[in-house]
PDB file of N, CA, C and O in Angstrom:
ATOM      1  N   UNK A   1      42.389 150.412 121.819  1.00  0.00           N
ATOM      2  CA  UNK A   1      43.134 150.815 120.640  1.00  0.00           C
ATOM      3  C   UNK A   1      42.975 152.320 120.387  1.00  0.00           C
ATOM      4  O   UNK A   1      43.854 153.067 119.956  1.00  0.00           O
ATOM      5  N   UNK A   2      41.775 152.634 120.706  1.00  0.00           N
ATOM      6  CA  UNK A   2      41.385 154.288 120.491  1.00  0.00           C
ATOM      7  C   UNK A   2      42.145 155.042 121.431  1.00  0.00           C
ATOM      8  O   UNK A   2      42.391 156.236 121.263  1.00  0.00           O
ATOM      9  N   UNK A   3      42.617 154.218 122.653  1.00  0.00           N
ATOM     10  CA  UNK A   3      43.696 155.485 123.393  1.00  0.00           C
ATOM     11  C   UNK A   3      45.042 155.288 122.859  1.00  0.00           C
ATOM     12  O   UNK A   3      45.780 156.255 123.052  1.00  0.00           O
ATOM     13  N   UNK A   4      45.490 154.438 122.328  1.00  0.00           N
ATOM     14  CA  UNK A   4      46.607 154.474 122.110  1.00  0.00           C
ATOM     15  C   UNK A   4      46.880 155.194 120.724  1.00  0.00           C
ATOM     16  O   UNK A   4      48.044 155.297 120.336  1.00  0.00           O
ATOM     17  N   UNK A   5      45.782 155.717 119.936  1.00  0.00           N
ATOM     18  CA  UNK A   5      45.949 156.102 119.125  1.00  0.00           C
ATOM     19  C   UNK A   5      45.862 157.655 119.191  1.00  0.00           C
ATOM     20  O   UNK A   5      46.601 158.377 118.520  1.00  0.00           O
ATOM     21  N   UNK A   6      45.166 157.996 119.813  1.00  0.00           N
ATOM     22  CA  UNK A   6      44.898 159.242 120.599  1.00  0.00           C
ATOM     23  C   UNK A   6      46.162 159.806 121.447  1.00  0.00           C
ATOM     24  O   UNK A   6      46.449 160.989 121.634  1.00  0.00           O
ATOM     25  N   UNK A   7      46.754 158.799 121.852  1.00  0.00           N
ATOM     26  CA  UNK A   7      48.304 159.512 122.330  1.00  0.00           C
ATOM     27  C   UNK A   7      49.167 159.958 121.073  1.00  0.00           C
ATOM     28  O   UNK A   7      49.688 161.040 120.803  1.00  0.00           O
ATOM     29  N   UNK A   8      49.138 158.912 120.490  1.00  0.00           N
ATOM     30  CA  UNK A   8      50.084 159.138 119.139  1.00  0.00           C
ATOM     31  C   UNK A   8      49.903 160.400 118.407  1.00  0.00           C
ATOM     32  O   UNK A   8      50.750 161.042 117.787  1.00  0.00           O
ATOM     33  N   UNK A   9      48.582 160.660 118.596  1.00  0.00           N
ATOM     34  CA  UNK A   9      48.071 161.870 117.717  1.00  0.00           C
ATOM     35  C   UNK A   9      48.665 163.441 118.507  1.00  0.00           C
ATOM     36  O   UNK A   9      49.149 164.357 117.842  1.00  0.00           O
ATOM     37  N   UNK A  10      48.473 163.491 120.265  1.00  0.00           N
ATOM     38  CA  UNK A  10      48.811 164.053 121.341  1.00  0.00           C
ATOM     39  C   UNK A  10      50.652 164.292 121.289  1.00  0.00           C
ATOM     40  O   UNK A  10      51.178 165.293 121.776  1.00  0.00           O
ATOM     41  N   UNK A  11      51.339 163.318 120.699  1.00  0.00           N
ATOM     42  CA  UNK A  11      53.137 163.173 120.726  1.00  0.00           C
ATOM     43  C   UNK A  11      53.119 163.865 119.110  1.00  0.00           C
ATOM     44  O   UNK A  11      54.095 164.370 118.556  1.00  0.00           O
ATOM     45  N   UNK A  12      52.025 163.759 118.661  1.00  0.00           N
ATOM     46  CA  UNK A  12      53.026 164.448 117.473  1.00  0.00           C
ATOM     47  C   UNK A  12      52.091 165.808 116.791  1.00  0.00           C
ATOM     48  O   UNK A  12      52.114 166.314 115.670  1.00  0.00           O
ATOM     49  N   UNK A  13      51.274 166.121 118.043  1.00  0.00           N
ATOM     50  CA  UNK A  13      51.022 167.728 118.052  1.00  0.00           C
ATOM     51  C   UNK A  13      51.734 168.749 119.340  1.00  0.00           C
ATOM     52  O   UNK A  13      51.381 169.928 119.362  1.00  0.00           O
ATOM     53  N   UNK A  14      52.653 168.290 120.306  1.00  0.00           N
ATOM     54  CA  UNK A  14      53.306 168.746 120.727  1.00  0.00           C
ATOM     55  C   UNK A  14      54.585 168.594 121.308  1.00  0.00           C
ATOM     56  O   UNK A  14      55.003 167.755 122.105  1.00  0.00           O
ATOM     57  N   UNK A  15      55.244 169.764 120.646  1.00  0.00           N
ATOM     58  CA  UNK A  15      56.765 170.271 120.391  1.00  0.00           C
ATOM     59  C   UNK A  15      57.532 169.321 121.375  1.00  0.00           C
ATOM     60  O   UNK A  15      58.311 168.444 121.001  1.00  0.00           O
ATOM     61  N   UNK A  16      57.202 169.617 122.745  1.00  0.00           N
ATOM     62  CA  UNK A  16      58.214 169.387 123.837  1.00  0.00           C
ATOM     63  C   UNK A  16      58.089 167.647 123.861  1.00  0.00           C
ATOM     64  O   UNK A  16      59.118 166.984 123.988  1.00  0.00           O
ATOM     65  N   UNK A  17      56.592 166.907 123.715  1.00  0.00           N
ATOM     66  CA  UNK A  17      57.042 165.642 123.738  1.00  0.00           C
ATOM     67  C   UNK A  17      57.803 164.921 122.215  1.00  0.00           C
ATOM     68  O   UNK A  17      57.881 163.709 122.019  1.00  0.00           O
ATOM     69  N   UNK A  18      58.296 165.966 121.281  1.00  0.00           N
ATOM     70  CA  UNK A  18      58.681 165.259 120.126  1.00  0.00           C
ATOM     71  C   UNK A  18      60.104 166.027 120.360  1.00  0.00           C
ATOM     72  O   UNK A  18      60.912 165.744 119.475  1.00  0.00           O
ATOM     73  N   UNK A  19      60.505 166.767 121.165  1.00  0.00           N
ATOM     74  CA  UNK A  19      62.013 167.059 121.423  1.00  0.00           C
ATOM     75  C   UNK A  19      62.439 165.918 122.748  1.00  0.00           C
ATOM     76  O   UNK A  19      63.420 165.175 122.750  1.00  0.00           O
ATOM     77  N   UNK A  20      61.343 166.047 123.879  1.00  0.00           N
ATOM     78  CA  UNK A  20      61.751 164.634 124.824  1.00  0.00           C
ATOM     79  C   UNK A  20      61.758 163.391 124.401  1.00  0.00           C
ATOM     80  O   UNK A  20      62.102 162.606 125.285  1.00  0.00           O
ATOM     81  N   UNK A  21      61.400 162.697 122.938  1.00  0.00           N
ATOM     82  CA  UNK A  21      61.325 161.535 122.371  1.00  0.00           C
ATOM     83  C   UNK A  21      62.582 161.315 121.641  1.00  0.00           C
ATOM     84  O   UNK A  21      63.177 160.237 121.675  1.00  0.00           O
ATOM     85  N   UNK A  22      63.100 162.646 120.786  1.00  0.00           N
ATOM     86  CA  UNK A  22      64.713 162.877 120.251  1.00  0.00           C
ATOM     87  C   UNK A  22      65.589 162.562 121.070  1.00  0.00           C
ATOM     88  O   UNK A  22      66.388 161.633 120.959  1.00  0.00           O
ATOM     89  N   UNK A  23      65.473 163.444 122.082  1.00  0.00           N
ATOM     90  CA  UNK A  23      66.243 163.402 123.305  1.00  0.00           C
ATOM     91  C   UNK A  23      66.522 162.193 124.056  1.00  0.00           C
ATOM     92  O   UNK A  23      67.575 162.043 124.677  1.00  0.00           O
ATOM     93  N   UNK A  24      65.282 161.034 123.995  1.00  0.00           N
ATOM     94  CA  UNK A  24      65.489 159.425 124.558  1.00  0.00           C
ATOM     95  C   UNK A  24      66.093 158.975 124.132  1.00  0.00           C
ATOM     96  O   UNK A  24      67.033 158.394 124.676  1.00  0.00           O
ATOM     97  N   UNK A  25      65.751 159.026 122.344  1.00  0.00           N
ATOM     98  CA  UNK A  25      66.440 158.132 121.465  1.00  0.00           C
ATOM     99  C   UNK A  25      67.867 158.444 121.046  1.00  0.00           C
ATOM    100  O   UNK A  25      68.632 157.524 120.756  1.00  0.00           O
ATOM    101  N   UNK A  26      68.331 159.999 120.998  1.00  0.00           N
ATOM    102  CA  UNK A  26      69.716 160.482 120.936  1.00  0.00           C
ATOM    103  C   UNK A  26      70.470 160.112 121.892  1.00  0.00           C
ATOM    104  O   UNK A  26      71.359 159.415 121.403  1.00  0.00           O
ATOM    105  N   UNK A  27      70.623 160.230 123.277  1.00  0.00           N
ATOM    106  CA  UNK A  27      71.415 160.030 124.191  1.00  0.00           C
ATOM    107  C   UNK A  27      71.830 158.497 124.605  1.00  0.00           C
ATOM    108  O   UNK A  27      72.795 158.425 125.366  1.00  0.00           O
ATOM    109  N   UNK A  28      71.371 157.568 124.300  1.00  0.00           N
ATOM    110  CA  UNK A  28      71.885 155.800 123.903  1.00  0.00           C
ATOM    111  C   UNK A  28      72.799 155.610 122.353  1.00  0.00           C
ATOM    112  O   UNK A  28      73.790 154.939 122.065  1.00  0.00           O
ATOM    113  N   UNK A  29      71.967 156.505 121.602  1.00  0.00           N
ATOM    114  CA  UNK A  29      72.865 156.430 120.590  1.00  0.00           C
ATOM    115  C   UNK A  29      74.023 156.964 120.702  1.00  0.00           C
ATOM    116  O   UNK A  29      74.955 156.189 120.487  1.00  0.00           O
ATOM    117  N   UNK A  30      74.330 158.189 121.007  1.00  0.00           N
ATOM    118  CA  UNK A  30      75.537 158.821 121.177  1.00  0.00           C
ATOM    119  C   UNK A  30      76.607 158.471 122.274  1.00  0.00           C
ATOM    120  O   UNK A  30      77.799 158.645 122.022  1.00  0.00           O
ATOM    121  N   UNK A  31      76.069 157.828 123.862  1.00  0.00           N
ATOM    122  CA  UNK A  31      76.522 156.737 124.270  1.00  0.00           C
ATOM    123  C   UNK A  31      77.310 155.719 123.788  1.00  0.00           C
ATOM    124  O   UNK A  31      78.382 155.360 124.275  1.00  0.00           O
ATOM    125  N   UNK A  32      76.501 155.043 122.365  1.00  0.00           N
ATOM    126  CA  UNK A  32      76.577 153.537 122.178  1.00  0.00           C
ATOM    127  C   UNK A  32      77.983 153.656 121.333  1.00  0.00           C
ATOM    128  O   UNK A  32      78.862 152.795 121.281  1.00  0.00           O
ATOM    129  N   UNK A  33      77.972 155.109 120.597  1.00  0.00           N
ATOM    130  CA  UNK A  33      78.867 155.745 119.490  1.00  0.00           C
ATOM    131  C   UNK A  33      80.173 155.996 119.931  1.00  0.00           C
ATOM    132  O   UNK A  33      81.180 155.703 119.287  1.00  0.00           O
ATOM    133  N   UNK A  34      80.153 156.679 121.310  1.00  0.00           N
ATOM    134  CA  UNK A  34      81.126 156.963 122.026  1.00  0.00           C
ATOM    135  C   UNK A  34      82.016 155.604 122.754  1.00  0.00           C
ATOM    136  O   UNK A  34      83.185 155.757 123.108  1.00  0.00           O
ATOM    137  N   UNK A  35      81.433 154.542 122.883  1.00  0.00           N
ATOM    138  CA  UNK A  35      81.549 153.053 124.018  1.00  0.00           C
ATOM    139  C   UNK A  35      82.533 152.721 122.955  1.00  0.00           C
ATOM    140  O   UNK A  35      83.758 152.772 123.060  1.00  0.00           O
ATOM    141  N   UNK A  36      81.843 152.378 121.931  1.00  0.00           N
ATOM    142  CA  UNK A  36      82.067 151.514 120.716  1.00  0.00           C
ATOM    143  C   UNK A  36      83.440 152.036 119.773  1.00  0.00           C
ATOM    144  O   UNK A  36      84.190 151.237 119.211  1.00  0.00           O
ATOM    145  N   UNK A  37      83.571 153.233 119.734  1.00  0.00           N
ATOM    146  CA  UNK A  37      84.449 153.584 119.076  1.00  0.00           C
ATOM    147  C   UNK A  37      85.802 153.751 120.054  1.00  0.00           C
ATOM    148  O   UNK A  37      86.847 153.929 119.428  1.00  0.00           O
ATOM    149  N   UNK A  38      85.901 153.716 121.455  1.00  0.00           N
ATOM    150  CA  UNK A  38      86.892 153.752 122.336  1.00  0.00           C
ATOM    151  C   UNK A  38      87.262 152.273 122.653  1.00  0.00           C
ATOM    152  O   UNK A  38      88.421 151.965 122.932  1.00  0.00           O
ATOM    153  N   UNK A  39      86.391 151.493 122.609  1.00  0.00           N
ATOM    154  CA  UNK A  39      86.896 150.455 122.823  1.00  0.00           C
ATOM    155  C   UNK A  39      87.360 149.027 121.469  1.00  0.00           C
ATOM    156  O   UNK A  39      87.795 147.880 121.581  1.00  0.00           O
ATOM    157  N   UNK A  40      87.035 149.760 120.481  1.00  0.00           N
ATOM    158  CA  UNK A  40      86.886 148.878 119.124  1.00  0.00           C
ATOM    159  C   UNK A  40      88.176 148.567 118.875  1.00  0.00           C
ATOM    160  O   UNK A  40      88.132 147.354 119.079  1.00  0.00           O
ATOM    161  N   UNK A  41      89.109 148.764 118.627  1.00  0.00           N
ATOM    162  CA  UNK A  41      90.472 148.604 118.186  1.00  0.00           C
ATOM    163  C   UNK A  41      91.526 148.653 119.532  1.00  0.00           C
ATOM    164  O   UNK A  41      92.468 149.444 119.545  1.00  0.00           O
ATOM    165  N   UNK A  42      91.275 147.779 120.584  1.00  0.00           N
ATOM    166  CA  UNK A  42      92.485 148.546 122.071  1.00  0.00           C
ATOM    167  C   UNK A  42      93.536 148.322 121.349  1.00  0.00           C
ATOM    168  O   UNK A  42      94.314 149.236 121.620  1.00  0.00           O
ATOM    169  N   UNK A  43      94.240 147.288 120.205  1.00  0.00           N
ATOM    170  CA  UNK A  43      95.688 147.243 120.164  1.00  0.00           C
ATOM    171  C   UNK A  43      96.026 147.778 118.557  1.00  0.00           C
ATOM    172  O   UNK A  43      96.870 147.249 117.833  1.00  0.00           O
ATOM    173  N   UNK A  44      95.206 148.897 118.196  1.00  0.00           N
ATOM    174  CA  UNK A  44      95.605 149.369 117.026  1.00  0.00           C
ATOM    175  C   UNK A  44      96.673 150.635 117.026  1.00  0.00           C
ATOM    176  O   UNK A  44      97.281 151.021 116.027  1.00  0.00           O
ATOM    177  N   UNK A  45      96.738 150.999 117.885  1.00  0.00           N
ATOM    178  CA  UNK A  45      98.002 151.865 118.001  1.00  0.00           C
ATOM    179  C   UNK A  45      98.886 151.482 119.313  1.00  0.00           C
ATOM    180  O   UNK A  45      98.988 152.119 120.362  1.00  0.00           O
ATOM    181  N   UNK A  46      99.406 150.434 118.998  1.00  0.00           N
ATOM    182  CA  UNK A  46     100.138 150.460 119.940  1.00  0.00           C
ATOM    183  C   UNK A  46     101.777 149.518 119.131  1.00  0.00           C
ATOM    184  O   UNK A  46     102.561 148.762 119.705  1.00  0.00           O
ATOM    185  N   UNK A  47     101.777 149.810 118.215  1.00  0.00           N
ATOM    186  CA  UNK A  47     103.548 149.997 117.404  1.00  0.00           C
ATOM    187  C   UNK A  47     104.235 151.369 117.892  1.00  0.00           C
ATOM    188  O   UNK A  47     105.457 151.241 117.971  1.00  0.00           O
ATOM    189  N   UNK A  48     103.847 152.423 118.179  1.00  0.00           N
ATOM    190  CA  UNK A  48     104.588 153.705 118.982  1.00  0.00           C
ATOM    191  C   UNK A  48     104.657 153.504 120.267  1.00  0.00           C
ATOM    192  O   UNK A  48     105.446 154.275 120.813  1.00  0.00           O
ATOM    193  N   UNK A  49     103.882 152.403 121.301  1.00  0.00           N
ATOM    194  CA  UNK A  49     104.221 152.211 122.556  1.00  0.00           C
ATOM    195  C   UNK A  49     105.866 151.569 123.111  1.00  0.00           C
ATOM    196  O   UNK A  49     106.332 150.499 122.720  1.00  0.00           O
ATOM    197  N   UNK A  50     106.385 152.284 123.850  1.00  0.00           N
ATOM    198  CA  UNK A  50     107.928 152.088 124.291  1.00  0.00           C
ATOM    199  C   UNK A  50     107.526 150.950 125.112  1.00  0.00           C
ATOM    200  O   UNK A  50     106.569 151.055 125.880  1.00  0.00           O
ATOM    201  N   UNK A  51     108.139 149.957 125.010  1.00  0.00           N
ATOM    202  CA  UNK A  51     108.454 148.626 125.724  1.00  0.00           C
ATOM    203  C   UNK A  51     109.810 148.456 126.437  1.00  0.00           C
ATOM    204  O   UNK A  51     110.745 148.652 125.660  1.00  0.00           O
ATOM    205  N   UNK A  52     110.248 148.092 127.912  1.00  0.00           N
ATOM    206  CA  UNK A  52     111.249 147.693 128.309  1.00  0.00           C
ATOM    207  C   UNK A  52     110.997 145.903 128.707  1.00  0.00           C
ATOM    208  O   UNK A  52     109.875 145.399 128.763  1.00  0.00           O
ATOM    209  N   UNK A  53     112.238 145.173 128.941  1.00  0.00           N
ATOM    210  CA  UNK A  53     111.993 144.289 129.350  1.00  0.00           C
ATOM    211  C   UNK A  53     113.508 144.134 130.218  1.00  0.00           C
ATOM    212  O   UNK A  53     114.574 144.106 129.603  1.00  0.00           O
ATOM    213  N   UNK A  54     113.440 144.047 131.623  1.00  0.00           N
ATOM    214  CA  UNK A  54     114.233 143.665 132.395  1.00  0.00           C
ATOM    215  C   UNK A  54     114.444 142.034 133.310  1.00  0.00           C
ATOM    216  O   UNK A  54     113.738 141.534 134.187  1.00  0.00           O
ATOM    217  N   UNK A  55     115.552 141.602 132.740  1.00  0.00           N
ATOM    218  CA  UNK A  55     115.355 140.571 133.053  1.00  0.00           C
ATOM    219  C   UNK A  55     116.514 140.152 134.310  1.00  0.00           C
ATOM    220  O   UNK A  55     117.713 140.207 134.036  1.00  0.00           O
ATOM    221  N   UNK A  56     116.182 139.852 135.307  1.00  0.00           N
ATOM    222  CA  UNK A  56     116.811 139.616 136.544  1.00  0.00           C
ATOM    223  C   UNK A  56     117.219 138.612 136.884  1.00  0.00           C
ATOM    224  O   UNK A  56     117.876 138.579 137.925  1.00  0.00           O
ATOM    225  N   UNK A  57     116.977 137.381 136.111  1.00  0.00           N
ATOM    226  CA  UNK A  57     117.072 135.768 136.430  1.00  0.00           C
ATOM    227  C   UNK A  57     118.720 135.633 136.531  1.00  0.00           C
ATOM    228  O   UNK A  57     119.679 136.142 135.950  1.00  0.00           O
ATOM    229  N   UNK A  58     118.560 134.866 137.372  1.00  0.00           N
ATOM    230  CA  UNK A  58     119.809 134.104 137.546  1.00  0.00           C
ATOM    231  C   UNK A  58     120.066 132.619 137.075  1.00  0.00           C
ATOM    232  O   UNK A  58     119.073 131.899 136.970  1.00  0.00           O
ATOM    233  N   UNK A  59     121.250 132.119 136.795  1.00  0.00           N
ATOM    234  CA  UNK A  59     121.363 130.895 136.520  1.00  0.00           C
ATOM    235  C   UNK A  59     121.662 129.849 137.602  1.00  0.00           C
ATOM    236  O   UNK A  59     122.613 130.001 138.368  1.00  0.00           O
ATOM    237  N   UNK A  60     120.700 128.599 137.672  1.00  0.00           N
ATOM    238  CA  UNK A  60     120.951 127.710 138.794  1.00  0.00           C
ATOM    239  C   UNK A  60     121.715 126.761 138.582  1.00  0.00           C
ATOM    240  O   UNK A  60     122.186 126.558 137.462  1.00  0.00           O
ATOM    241  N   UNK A  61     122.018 125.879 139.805  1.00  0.00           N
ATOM    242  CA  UNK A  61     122.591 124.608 139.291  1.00  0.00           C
ATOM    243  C   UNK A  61     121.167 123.670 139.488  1.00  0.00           C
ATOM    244  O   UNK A  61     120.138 124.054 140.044  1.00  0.00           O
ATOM    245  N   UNK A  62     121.294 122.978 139.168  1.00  0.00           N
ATOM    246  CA  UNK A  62     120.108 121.788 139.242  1.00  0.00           C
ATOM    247  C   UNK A  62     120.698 120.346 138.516  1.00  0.00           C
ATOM    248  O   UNK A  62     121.038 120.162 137.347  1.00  0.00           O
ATOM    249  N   UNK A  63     120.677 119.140 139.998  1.00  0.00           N
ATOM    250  CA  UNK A  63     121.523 118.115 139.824  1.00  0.00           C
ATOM    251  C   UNK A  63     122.392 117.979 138.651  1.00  0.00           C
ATOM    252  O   UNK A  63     122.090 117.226 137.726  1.00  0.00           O
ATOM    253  N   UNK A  64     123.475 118.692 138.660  1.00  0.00           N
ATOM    254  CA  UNK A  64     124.728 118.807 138.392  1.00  0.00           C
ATOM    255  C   UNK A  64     124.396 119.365 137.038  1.00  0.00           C
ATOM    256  O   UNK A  64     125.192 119.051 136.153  1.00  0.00           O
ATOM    257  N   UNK A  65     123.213 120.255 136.634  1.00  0.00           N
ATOM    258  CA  UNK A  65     123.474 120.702 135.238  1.00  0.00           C
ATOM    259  C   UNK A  65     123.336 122.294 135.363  1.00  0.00           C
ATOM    260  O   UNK A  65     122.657 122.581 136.349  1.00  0.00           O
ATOM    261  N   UNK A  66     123.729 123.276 134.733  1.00  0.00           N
ATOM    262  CA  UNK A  66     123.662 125.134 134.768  1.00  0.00           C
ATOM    263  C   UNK A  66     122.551 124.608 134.184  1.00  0.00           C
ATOM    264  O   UNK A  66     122.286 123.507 133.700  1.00  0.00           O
ATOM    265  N   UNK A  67     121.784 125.926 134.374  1.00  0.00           N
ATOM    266  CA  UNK A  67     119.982 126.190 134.016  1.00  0.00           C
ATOM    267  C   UNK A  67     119.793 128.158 133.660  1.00  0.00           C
ATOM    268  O   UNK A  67     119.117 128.959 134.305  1.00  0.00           O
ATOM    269  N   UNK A  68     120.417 128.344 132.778  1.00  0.00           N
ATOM    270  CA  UNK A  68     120.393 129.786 132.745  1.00  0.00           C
ATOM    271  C   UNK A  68     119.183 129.574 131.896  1.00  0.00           C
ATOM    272  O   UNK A  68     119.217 128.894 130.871  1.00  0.00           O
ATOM    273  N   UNK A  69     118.013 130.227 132.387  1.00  0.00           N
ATOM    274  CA  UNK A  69     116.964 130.451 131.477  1.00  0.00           C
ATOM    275  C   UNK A  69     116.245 131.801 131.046  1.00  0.00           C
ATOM    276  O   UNK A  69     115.384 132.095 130.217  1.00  0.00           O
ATOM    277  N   UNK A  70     117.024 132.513 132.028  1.00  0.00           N
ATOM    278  CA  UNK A  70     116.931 134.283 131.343  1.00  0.00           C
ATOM    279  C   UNK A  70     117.777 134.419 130.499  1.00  0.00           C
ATOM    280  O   UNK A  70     117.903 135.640 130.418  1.00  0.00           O
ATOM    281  N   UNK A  71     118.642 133.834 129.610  1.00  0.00           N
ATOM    282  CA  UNK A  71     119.814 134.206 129.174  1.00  0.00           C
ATOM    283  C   UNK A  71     119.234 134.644 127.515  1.00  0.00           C
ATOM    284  O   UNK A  71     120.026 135.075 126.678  1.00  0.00           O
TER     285      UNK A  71
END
């Protein structure tokens, strides 16, 4: 218990391991911030997306009845 307390004391009398501990904990967060906010809403703007729809079907016969079902 006495070393682990002795580190603690060691991380928060010097600078560089309390900027490399920011630095662990910042870069997942800002990650998690960036993931999360690009993928949170995929179909919230998409009323300004241009839509076509081309439809190519033809109408069959099928035992003696028309079958237009692109129509």
């Amino acid at each position: 218990m006495k070393m682990i307390r002795d580190e603690w004391k060691s991380i928060r009398h010097s600078k560089i391991l309390w900027i490399s501990v920011a630095v662990m904990v910042l870069i997942p967060f800002l990650y998690s911030v960036f993931f999360l906010t690009s993928v949170w809403d995929p179909y919230g703007d998409t009323k300004n997306l241009p839509v076509a729809v081309v439809n190519n079907d033809k109408p069959v016969n099928y035992q003696g009845k028309r079958f237009a079902v692109g129509e």
